[in-house]
C-alpha positions in Angstrom: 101.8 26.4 -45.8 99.2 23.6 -45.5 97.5 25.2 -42.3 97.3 28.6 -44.1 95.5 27.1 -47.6 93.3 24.9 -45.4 92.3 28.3 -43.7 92.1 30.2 -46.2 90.0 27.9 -48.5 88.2 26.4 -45.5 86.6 23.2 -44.2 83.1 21.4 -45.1 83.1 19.9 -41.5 82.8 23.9 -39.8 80.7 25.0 -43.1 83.5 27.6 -44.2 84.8 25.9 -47.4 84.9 22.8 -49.7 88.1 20.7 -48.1 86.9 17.3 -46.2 90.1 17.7 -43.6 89.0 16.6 -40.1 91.9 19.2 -38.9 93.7 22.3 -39.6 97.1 20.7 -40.7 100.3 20.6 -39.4 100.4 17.9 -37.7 102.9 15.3 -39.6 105.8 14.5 -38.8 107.8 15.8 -41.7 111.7 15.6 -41.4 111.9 13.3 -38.4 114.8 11.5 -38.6 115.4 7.8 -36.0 118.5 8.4 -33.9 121.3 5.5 -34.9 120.0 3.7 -31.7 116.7 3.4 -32.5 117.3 2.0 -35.7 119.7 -0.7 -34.4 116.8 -1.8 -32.1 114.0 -1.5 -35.1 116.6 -3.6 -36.8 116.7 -6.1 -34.0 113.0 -6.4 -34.0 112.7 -7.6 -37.2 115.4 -10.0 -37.8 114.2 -13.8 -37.9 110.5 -12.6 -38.2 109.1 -14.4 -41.3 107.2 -12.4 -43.9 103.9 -14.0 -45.2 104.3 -14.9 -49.2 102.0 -11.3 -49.7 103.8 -9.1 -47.9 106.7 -10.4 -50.1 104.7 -9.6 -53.3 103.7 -5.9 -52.1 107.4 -5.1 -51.3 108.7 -6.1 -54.6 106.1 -4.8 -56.4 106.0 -1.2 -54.3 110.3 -1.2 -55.7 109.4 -2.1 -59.5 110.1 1.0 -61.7 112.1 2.8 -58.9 115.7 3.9 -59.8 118.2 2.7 -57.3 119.6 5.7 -55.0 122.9 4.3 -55.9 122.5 4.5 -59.6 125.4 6.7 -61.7 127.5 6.4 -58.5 131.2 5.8 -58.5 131.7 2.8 -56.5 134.5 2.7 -53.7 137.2 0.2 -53.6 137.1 -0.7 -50.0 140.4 -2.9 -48.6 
């Protein structure tokens, strides 16, 4: 969809339409998902690597007035 409305509207860059885009679209990454192992070794990367006092702040602030993905859910009793 986003290819075909940057068409059809068109781009200021080729002088065929209003939208400042530098492409046509298309060209996220939308709905890549990490495999298990790559995770694990992103994981590993991080642990022991100190975060600076303001990348603390942004983190908790980017989470304030977010509902927890786990809200309303039954927990489960685990042995």
């Amino acid at each position: 969809m986003e290819k075909f409305y940057i068409n059809f509207i068109g781009r200021l860059d080729l002088g065929k339409g209003p939208l400042v885009n530098h492409t046509d679209g298309g060209e996220g990454f939308g709905g890549c998902k990490h495999s298990l192992s790559t995770k694990e070794k992103m994981s590993e990367w991080q642990k022991g690597k100190a975060k600076s006092e303001e990348t603390r702040i942004k983190m908790s602030n980017a989470q304030k007035g977010k509902t927890p993905w786990n809200k309303g859910l039954k927990k489960i009793k685990t042995k």
